[in-house]
VOBA-1610 file (N, C-alpha, C; in pm, whole numbers, padded with zeros to 5 digits, always signed):
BEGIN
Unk+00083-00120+00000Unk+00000+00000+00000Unk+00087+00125+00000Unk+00018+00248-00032Unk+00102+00361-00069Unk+00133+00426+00070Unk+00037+00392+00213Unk+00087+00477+00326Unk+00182+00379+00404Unk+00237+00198+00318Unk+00255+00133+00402Unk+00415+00207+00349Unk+00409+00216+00202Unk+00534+00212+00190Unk+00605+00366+00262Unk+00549+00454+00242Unk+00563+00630+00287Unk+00590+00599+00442Unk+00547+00482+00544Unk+00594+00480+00657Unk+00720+00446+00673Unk+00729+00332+00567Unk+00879+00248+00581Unk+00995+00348+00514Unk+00957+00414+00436Unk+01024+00532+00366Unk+01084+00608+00497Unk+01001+00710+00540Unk+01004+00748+00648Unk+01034+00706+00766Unk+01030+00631+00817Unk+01139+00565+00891Unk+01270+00549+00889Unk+01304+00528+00779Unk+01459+00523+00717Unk+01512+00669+00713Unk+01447+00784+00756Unk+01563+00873+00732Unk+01577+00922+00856Unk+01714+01055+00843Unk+01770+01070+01002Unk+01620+01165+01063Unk+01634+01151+01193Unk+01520+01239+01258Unk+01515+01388+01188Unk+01599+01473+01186Unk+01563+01596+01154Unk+01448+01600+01002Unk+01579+01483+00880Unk+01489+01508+00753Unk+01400+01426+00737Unk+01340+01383+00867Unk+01186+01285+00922Unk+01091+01397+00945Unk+01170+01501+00973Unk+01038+01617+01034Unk+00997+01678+00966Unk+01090+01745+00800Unk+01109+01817+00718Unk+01011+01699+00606Unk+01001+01629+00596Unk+00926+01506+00538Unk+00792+01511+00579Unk+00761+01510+00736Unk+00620+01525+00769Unk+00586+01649+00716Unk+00640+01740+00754Unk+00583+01861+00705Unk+00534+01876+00529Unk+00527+01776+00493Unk+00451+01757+00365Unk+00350+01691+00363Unk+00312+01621+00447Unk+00142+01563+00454Unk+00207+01404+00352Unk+00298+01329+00385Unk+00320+01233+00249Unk+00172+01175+00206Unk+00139+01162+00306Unk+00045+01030+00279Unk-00077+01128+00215Unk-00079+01268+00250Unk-00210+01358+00152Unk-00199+01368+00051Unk-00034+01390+00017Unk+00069+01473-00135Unk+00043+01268-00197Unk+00032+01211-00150Unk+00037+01037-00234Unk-00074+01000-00253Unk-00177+01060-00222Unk-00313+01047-00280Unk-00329+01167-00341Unk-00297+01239-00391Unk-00327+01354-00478Unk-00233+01341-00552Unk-00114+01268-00551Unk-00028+01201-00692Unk-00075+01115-00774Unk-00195+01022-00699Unk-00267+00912-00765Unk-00354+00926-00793Unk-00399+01061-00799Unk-00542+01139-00836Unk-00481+01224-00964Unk-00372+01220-00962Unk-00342+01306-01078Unk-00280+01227-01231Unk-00238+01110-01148Unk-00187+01016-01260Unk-00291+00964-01304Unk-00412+00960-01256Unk-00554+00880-01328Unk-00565+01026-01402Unk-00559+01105-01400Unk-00611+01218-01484Unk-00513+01229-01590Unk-00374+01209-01585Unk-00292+01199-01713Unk-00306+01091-01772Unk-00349+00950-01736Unk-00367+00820-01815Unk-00517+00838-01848Unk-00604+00898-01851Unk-00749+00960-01879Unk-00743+00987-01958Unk-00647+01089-01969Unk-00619+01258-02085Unk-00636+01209-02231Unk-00572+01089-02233Unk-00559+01004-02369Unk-00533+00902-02381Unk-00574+00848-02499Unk-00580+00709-02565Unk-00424+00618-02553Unk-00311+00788-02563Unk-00189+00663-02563Unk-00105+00697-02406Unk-00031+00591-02398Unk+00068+00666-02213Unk+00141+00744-02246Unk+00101+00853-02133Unk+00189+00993-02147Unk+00380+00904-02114Unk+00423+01027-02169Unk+00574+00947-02153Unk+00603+00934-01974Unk+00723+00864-01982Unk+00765+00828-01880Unk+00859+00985-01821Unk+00880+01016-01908Unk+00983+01230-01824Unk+00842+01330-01821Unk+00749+01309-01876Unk+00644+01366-01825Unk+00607+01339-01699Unk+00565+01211-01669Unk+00496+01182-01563Unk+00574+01213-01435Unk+00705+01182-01486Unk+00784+01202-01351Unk+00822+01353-01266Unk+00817+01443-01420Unk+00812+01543-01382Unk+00730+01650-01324Unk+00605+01609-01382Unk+00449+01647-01347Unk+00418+01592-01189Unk+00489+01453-01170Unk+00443+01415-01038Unk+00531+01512-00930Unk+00701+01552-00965Unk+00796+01567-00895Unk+00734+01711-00838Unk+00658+01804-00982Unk+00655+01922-00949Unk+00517+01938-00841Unk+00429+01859-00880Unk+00307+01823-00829Unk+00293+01830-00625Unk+00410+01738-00640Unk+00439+01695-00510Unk+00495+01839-00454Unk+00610+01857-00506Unk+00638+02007-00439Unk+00575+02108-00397Unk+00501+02142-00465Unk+00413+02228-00466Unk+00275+02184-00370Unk+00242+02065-00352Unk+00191+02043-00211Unk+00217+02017-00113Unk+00316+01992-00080Unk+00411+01980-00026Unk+00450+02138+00069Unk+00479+02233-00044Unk+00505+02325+00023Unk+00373+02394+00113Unk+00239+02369+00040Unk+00129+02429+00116Unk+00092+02375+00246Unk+00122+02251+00254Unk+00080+02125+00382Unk+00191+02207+00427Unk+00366+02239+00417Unk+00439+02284+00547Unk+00364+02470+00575Unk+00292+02514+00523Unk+00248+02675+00586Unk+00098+02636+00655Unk+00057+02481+00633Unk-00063+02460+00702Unk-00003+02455+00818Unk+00094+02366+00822Unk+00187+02280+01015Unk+00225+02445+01033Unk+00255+02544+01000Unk+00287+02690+01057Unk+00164+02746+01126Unk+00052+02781+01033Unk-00062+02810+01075Unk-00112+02776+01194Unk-00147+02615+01169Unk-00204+02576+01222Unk-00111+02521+01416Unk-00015+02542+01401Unk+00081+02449+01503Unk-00015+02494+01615Unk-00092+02613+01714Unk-00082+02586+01816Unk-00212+02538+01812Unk-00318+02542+01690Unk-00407+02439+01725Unk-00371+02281+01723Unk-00272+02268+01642Unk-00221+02104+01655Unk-00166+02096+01798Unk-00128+02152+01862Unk-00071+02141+01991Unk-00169+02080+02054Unk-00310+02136+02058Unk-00435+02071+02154Unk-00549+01977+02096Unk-00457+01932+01982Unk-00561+01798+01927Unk-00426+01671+01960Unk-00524+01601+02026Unk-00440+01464+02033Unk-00330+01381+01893Unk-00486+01423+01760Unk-00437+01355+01678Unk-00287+01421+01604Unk-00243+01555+01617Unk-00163+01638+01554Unk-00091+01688+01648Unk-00063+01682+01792Unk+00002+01722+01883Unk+00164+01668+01853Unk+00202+01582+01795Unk+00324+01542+01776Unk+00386+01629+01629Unk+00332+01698+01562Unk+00384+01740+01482Unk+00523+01853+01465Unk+00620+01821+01385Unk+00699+01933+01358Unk+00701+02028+01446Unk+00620+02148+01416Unk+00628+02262+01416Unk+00536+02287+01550Unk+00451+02204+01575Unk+00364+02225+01692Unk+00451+02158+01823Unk+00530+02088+01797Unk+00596+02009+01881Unk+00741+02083+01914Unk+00713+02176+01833Unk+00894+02252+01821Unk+01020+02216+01793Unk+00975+02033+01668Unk+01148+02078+01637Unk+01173+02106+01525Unk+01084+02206+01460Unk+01162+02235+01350Unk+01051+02388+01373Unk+01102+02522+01338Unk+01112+02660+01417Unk+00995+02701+01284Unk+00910+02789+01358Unk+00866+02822+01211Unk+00899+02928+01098Unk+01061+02987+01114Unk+01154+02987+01030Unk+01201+02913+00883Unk+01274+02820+01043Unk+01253+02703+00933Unk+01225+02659+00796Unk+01042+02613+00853Unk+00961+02582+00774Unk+00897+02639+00667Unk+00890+02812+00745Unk+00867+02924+00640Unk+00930+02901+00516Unk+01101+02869+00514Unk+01229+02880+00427Unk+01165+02760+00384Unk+01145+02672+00441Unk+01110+02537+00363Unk+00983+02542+00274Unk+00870+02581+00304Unk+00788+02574+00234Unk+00812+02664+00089Unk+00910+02780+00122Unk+00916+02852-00024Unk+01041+02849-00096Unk+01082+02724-00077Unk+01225+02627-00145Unk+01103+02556-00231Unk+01049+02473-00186Unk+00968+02393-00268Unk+00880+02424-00332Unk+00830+02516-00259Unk+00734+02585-00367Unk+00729+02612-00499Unk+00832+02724-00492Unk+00864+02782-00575Unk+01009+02708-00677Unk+01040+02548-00639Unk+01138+02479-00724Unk+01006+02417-00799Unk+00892+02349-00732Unk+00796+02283-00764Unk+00730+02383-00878Unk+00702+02499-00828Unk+00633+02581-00949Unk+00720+02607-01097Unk+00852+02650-01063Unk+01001+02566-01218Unk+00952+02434-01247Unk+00972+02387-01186Unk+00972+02231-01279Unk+00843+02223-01402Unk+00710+02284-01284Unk+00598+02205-01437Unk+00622+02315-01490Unk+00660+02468-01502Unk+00656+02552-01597Unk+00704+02502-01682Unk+00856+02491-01662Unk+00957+02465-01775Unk+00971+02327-01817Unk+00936+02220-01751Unk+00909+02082-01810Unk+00804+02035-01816Unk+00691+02122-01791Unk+00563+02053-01827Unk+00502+02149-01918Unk+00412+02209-01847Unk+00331+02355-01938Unk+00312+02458-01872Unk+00308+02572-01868Unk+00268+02683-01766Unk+00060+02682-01699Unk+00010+02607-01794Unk-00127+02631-01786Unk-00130+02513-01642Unk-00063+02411-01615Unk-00028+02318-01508Unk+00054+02398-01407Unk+00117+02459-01458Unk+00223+02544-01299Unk+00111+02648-01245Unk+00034+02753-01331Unk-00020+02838-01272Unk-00116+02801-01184Unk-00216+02684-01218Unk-00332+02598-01180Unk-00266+02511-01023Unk-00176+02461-01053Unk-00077+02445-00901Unk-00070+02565-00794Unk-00014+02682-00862Unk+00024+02811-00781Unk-00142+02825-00706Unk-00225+02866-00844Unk-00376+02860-00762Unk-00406+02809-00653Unk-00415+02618-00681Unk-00446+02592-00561Unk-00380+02591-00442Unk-00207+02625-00429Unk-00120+02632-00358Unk-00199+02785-00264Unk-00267+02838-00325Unk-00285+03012-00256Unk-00420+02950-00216Unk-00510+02885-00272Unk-00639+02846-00200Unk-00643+02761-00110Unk-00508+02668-00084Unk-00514+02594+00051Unk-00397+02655+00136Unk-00330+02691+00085Unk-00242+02719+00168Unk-00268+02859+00253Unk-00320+02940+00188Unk-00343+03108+00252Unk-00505+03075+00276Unk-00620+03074+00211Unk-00713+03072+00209Unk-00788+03024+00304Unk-00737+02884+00289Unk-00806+02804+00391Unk-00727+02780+00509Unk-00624+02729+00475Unk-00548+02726+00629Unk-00565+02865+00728Unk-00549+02976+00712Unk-00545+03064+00738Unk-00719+03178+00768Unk-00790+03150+00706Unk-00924+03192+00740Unk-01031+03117+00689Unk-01055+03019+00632Unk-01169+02960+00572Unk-01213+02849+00689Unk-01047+02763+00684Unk-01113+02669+00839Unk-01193+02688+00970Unk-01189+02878+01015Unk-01190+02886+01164Unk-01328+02976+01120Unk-01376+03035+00962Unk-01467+03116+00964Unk-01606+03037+00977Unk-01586+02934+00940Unk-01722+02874+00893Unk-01716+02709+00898Unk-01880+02673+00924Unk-01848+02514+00948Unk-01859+02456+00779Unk-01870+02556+00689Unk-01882+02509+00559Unk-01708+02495+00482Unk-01628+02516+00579Unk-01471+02490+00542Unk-01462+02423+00475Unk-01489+02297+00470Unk-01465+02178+00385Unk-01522+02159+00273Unk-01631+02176+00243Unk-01716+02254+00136Unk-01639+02343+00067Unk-01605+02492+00107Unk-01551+02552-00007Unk-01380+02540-00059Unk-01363+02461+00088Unk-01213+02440+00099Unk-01181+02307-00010Unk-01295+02219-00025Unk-01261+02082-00063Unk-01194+02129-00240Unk-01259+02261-00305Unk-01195+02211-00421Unk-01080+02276-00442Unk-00993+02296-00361Unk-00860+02286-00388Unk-00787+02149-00354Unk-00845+02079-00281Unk-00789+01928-00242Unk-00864+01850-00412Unk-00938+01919-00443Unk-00990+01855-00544Unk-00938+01850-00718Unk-00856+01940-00726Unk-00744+01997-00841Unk-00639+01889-00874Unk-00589+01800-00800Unk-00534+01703-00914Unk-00503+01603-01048Unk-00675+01581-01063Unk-00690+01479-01154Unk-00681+01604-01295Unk-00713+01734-01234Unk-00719+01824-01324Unk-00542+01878-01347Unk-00487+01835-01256Unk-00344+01883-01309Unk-00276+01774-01388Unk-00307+01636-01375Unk-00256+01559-01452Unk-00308+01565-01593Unk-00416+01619-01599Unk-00504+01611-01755Unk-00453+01736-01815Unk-00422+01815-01762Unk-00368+01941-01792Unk-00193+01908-01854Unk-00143+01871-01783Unk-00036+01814-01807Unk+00004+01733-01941Unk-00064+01683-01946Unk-00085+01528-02080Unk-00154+01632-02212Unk-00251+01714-02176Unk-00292+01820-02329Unk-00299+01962-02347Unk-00263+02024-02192Unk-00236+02171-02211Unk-00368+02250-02218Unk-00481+02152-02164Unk-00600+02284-02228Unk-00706+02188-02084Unk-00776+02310-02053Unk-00900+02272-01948Unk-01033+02181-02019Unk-01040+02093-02041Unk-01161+02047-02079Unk-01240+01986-01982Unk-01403+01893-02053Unk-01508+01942-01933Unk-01483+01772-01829Unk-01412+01641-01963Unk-01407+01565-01893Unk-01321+01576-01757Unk-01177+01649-01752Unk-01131+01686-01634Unk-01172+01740-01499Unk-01309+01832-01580Unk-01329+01938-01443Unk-01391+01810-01415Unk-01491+01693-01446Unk-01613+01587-01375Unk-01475+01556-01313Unk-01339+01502-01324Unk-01312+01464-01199Unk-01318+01518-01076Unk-01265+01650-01163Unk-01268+01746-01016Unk-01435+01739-00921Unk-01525+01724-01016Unk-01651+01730-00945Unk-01668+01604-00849Unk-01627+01542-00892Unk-01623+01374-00830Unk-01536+01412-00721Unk-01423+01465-00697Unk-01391+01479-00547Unk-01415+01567-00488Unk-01478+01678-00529Unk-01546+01821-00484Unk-01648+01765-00382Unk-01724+01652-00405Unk-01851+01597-00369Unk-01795+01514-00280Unk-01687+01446-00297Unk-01689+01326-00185Unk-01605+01362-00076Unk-01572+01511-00078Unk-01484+01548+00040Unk-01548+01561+00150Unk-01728+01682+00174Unk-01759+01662+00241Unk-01798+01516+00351Unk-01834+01448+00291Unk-01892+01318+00410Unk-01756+01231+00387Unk-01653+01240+00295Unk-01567+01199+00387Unk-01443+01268+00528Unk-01478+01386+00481Unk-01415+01457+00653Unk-01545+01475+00782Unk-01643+01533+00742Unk-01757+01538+00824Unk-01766+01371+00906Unk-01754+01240+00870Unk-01720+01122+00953Unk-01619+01120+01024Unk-01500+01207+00984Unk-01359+01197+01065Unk-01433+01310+01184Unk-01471+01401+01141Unk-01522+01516+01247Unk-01619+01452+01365Unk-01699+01378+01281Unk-01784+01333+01372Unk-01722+01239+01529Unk-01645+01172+01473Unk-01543+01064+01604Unk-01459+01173+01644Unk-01407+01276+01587Unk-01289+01350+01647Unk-01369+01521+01691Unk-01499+01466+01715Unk-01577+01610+01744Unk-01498+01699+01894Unk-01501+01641+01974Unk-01432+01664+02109Unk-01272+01728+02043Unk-01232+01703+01963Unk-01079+01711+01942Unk-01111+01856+01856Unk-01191+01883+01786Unk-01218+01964+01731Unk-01272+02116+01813Unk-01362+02056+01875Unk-01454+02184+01965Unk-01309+02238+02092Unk-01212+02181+02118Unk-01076+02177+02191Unk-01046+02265+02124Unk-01006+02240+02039Unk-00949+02355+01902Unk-00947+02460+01868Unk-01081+02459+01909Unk-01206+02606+01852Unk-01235+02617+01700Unk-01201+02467+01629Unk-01264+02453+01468Unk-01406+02457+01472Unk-01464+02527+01400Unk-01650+02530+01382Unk-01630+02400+01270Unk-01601+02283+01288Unk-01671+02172+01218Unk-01823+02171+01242Unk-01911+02105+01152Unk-02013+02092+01161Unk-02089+02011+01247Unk-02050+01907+01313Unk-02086+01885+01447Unk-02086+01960+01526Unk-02012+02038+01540Unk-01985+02141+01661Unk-02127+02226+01659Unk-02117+02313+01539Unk-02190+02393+01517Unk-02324+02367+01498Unk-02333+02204+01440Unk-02460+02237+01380Unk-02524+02121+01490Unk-02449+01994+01543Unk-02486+01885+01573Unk-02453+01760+01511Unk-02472+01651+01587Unk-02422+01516+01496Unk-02576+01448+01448Unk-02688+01523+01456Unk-02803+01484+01352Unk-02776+01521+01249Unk-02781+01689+01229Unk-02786+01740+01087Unk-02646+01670+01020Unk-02534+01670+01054Unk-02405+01626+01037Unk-02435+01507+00930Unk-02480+01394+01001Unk-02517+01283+00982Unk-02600+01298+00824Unk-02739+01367+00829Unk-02785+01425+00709Unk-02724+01505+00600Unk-02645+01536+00643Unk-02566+01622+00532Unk-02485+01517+00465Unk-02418+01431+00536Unk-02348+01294+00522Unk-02430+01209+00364Unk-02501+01221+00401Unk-02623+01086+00334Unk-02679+01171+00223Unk-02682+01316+00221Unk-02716+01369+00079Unk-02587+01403+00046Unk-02450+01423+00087Unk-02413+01440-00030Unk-02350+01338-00073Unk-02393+01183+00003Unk-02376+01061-00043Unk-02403+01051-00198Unk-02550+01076-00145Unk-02645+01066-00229Unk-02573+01174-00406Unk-02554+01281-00350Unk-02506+01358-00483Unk-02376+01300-00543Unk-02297+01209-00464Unk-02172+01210-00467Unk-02229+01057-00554Unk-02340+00994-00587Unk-02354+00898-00657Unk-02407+00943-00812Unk-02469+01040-00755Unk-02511+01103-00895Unk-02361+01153-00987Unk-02327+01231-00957Unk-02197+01267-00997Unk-02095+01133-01031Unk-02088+01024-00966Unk-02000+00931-01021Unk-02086+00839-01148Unk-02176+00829-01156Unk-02248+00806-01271Unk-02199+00915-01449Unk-02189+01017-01389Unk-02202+01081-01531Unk-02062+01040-01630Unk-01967+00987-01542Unk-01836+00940-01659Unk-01911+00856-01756Unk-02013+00766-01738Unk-02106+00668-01747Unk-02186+00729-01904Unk-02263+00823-01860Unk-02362+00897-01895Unk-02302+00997-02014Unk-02156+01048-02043Unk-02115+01120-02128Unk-02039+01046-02228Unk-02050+00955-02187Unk-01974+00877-02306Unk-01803+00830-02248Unk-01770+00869-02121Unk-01620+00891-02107Unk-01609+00704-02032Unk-01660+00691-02007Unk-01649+00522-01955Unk-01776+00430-01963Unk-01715+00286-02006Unk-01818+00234-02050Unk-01845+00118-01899Unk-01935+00045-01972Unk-02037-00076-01867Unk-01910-00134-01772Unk-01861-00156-01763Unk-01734-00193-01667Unk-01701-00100-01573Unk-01700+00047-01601Unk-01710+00102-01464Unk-01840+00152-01423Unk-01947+00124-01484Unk-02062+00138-01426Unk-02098+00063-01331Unk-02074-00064-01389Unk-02088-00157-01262Unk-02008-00138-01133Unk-01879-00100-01170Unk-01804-00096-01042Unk-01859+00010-00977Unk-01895+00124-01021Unk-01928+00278-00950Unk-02039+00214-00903Unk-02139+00155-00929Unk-02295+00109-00894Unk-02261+00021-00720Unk-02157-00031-00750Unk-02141-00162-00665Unk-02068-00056-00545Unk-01977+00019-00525Unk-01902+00125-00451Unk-02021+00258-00414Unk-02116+00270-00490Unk-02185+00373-00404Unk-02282+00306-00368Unk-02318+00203-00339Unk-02398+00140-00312Unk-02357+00107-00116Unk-02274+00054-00108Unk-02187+00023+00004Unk-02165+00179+00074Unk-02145+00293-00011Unk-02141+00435+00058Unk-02241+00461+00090Unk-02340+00433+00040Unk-02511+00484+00112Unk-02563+00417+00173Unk-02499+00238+00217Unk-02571+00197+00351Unk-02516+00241+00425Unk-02340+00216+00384Unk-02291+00329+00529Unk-02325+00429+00590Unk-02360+00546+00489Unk-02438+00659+00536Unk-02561+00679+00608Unk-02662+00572+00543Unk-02800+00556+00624Unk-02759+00495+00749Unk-02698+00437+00761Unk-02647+00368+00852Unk-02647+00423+00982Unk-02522+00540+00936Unk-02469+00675+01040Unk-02562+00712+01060Unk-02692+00742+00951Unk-02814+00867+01003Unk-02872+00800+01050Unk-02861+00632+01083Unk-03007+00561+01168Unk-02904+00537+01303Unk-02820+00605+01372Unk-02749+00547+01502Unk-02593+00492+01435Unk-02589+00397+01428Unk-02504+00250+01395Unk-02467+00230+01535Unk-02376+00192+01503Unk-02243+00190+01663Unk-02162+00264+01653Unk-02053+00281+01749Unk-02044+00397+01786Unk-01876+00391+01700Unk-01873+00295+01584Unk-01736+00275+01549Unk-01753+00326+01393Unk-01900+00327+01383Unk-01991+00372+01212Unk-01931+00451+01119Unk-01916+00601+01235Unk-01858+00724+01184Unk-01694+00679+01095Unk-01606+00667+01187Unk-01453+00645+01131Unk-01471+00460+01068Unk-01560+00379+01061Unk-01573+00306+00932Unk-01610+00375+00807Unk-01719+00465+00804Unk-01736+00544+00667Unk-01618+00631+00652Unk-01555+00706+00738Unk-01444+00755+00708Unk-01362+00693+00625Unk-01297+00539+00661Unk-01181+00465+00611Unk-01279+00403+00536Unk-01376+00421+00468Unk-01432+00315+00352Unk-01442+00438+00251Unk-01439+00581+00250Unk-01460+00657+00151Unk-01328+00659+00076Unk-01150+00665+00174Unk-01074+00653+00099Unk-01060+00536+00026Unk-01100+00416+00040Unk-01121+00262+00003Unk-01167+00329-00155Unk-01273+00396-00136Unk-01420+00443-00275Unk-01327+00516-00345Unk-01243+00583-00307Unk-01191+00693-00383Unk-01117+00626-00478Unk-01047+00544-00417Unk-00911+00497-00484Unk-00991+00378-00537Unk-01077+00319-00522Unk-01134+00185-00591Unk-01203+00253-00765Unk-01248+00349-00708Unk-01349+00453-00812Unk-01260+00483-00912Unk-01154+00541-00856Unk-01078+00574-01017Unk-00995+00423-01056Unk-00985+00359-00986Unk-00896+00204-01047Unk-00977+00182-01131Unk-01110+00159-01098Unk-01222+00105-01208Unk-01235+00153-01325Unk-01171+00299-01316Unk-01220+00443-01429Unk-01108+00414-01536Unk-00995+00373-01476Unk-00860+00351-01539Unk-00875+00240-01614Unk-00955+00127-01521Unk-00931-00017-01632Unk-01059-00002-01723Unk-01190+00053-01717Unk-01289+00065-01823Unk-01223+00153-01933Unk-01097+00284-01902Unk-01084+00292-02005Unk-00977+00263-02083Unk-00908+00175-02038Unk-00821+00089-02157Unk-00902-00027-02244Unk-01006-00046-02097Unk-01096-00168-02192Unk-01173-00116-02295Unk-01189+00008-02254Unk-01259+00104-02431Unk-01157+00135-02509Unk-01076+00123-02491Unk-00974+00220-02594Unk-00963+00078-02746Unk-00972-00054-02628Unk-00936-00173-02685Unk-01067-00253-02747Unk-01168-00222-02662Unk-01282-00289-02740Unk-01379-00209-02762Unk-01383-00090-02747Unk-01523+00025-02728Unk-01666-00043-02655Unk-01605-00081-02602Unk-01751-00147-02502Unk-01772-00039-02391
//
């Protein structure tokens, strides 16, 4: 698995460039690498080259990389009083937020060179974007203004599949943005379940998550419609012509399993419900585009 290997990775290096490492979110920046490589093997019929991909991923990574280390700045003295983030870097004090400052705009700004000049500029600027919408935007006032954070915050976590497609043809088209819509949609109810088990860790904080603010009924409901939208939306690859009967079935069979979970949450469950739908949405995410990937080689090869 990709967080088994990023542990064993991480482990192996000396403590200091262990800390300088966290401060990139690996395991966030490695699912938004694999969200972006389904969007460059999407883009087209043939495989993007092998100095593309590497470079698109290298710059990719940097550049989130650098926004996750001005989140651990931001955010350090609320990570200080959440259990789950209290060990971090910068909240923990060993790495200064100096430092990290210098660090985040080394990478940044090497990450923003690379796809200019080895990929395309229409991919570096679209990076820089979302680099200023998570990194300043949200880290910095969107999280603490409103319990709708994740909502307007989600589509910058949602911009990868669109940087890999960008990457591979240089131009915004509409099949790219549906990815982006496809994780625009599944961000809420999959953080709103993490919120829900880590509500106490949150209201500590002083984050207006939506439990906090609103309750773990409505929470729960909000959960289950935008289940519900988040099925509609994985249908339309279906519906436009961009994937055929092979990932219909799979998308049918994966949101199917997301909306008992969800009813589930909104009828009680047990009290373990919440962080099972949590760890079954990243399961959906990454199952959802595997499926998207093999229906479309199986079209490319049989037009079925």
């Amino acid at each position: 698995m990709i967080t088994d290997t990023l542990a064993s990775d991480e482990a192996a290096l000396p403590a200091a460039w262990r800390d300088y490492f966290e401060l990139t979110k690996p395991r966030v920046v490695a699912l938004m690498l694999l969200c972006a490589v389904v969007g460059m093997l999407l883009a087209s019929p043939l495989l993007p080259s092998l100095a593309l991909v590497i470079t698109t991923l290298l710059g990719i990574a940097l550049v989130a990389g650098s926004a996750a280390a001005v989140n651990h700045i931001a955010d350090a003295k609320v990570d200080a009083r959440m259990q789950r983030t209290q060990d971090r870097p910068v909240a923990k004090g060993r790495v200064s937020h100096l430092a990290a400052g210098a660090f985040a705009g080394f990478t940044g700004v090497f990450g923003f060179l690379v796809l200019y000049v080895f990929v395309n500029p229409l991919t570096a600027w679209l990076n820089l974007a979302s680099w200023a919408g998570y990194g300043l935007f949200y880290t910095l006032y969107l999280k603490r203004a409103t319990p709708q954070n994740i909502v307007i915050g989600g589509l910058f976590g949602a911009a990868p599949p669109l940087f890999g497609w960008t990457a591979v043809t240089g131009s915004l088209d509409p099949e790219a943005l549906l990815l982006v819509l496809i994780i625009f949609v599944w961000t809420p109810p999959h953080f709103w379940a993490l919120a829900l088990d880590r509500r106490d860790e949150y209201r500590e904080a002083g984050v207006p998550m939506l439990p906090i603010t609103h309750g773990d009924r409505f929470t729960r409901q909000q959960i289950l419609l935008y289940t519900l939208l988040l099925v509609a939306c994985s249908l339309l690859p279906f519906l436009i012509g961009m994937n055929g009967v092979l990932y219909l079935a799979g998308a049918a069979l994966l949101d199917a399993v997301f909306v008992y979970l969800a009813v589930k949450l909104l009828r009680g469950g047990s009290g373990r419900t919440a962080m099972h739908t949590f760890q079954y949405s990243i399961i959906y995410l990454g199952a959802l585009f595997s499926v998207m990937l093999a229906d479309h080689f199986l079209l490319q090869q049989t037009g079925l």
